[in-house]
N, C-alpha and C positions, 0 to 999 in steps of 0.2 A: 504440589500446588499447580494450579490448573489458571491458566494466561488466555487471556481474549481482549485486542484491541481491534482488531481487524473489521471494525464498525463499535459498537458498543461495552464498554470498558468493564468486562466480568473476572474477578479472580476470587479463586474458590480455594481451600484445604478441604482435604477428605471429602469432596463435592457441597462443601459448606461456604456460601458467599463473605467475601470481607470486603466486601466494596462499599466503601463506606457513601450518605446521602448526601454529607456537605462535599461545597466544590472545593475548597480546598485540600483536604483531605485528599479528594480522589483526586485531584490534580499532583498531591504528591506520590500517592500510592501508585498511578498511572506512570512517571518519571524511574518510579522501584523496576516495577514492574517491566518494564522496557528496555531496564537494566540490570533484570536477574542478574546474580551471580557477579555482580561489579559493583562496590564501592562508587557511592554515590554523595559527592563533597557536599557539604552542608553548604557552600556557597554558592552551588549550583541550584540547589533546592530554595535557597530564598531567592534567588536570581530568578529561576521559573516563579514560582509567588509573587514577588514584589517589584520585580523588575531591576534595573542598576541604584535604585532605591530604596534599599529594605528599611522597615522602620526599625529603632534601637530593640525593639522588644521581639525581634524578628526569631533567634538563637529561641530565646524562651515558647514564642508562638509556635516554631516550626516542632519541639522537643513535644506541644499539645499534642500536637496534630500526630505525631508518631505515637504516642498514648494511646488516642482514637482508636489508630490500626492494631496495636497488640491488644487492643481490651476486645475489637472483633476477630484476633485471631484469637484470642483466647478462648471467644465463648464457642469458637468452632473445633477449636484443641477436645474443648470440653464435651462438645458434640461427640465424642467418639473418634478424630479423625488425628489424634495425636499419640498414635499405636500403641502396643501393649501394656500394661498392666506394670511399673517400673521402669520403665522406658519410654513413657510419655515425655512430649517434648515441650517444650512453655513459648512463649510467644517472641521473649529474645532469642530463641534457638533458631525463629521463623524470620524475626526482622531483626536484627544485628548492630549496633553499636559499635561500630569500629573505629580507629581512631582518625579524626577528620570528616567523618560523614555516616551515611547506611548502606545496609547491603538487607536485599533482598535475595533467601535463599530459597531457589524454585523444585530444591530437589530432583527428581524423577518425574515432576510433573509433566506437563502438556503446556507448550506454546501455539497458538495460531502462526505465529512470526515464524517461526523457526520449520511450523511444518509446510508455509508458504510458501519458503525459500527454498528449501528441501526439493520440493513438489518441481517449485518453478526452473531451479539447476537441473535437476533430472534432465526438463522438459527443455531445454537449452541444446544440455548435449545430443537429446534425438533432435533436434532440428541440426545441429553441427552434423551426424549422421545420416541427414536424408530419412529419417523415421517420420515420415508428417503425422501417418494416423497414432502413435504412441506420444508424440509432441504434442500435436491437437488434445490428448485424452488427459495426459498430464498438467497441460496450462490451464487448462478446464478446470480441473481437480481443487488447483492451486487456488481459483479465480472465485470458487464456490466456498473458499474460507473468509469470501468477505461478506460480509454484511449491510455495508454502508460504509461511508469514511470512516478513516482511522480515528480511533478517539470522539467518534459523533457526539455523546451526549460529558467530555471534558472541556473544560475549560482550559485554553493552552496558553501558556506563559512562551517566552521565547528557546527553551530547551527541546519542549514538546514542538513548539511550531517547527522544528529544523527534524525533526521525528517523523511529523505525521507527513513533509516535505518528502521525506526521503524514501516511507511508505509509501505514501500515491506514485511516487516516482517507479519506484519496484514494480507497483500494483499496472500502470500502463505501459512499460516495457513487455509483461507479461502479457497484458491483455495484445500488444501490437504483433508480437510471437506467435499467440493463439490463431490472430485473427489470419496472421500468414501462413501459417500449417493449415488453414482449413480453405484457401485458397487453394492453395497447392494440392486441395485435394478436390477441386474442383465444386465447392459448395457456396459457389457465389451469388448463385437465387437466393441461398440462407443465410446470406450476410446482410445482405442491400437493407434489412430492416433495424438492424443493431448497429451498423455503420453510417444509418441516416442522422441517428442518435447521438454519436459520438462525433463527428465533424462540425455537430451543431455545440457542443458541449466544449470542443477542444479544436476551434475554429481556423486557429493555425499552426495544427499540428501537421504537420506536412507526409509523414510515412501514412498515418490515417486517411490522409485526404489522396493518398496515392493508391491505396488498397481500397477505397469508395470508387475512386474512378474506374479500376481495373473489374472488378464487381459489376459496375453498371453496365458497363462496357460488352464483358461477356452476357450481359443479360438483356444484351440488342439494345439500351439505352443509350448510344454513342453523345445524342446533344447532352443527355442532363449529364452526361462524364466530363463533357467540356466547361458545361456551364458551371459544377462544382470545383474546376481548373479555375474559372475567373473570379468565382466568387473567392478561393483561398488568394489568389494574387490581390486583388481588390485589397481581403482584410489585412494581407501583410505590409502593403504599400502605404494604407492609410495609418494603422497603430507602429510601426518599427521601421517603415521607408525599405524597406527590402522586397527583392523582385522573388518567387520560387527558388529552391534548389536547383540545376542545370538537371538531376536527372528527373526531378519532379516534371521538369519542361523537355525534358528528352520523352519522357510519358505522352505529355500531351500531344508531343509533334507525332509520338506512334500512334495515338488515336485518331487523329487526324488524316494521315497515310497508310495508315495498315490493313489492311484487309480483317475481316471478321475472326479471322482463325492464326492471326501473324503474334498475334502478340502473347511473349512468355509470360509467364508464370511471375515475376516477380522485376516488370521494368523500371521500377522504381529504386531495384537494389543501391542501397547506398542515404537514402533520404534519411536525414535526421527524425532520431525519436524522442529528442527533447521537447516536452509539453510546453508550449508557450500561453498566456492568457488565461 
């Protein structure tokens, strides 16, 4: 079984899709899915569905909805992709009934997740190492298994929403990574147009807006690196009443005072990379 959340919600047997068209359905199958290999309580599954509200008929609807999916693994079993000749597998073999909930079994397939994380740990520990350009090349790798938001075209009940949370969370940790190994490799002309993007999108993200400034900086734009300093202090003062990080503002005081060629590589180290807004 072959796994893609990582922008739009595709799982396939033997490259045969079973992604089903109604939302519910894929909203359960999406929850499986996310959950290979782990028993998944039935009260979890109406909880994403129906909220802390499920209707009486809920145990019944949700047993449809798992119907849905074995009758499209089925026809993909059938497809040829439920191996040899007496050793075909059936579609409870695929999705699982076990006691309390379901289990979604991914086999030997392929996750996006798993090869994201994969990618993105590698690419952690060359940066623990001092390897920027293999860091760089890695987060990159990692960043090019997305698509778009996690779960784009599902619908997320509150199980998913703590999922696709936790995703994006991964996904810009990695991107802040990236964006710092290829500083440090001196390619700050090639950032200022993909970091003009992301300061506007993630407006008081503070490592972001520290790695924007340092970028512009080197790239003889000293006012617009101050001016992106007052415009991040502005929007944190007005939405959450908080002044910059100290090293955010120990940045700005080096841009201020430092000569063109003073400042390191990374004077923001330390700034928070929790996503805010």
């Amino acid at each position: 079984m072959d796994i893609e959340v990582l922008g739009t919600l595709a799982v396939r047997v033997g490259g045969v899709s079973i992604t089903p068209t109604a939302p519910k359905p894929r909203q359960v199958l999406a929850l499986l899915a996310l959950r290979a290999g782990q028993v998944v309580p039935v009260g979890v599954l109406a909880e994403e569905l129906w909220g802390s509200k499920p209707p009486r008929s809920a145990r019944a609807t949700l047993q449809t909805y798992i119907l849905q999916l074995r009758e499209l693994i089925t026809a993909a079993l059938d497809n040829g992709a439920g191996g040899d000749a007496g050793q075909r597998r059936q579609a409870k073999d695929v999705l699982l009934t076990v006691p309390g909930g379901y289990l979604l079994k991914d086999g030997d397939g392929t996750s996006d997740v798993r090869e994201f994380e994969r990618l993105a740990g590698t690419g952690y520990r060359a940066m623990d190492a001092e390897d920027h350009p293999q860091a760089a090349r890695l987060l990159r790798q990692a960043l090019e298994l997305w698509s778009g938001p996690a779960l784009a075209d599902v619908h997320t009940g509150p199980h998913l929403q703590t999922e696709v949370k936790r995703l994006e969370e991964s996904r810009l940790c990695a991107l802040d990574q990236r964006v710092e190994a290829d500083l440090r490799l001196g390619r700050h002309r090639e950032l200022l147009a993909e970091l003009t993007v992301l300061v506007n999108r993630y407006p008081t993200h503070e490592s972001l807006c520290g790695q924007y400034m340092l970028a512009l900086y080197r790239s003889g734009r000293r006012g617009e690196a101050l001016d992106a300093y007052q415009r991040l202090r502005a929007t944190l003062v007005r939405t959450v009443g908080l002044e910059p990080s100290p090293a955010l503002a120990k940045l700005q005081r080096s841009i201020l005072m430092s000569g063109p060629d003073t400042l390191t590589a990374r004077p923001a180290q330390g700034v928070s990379v929790t996503p805010v807004g």
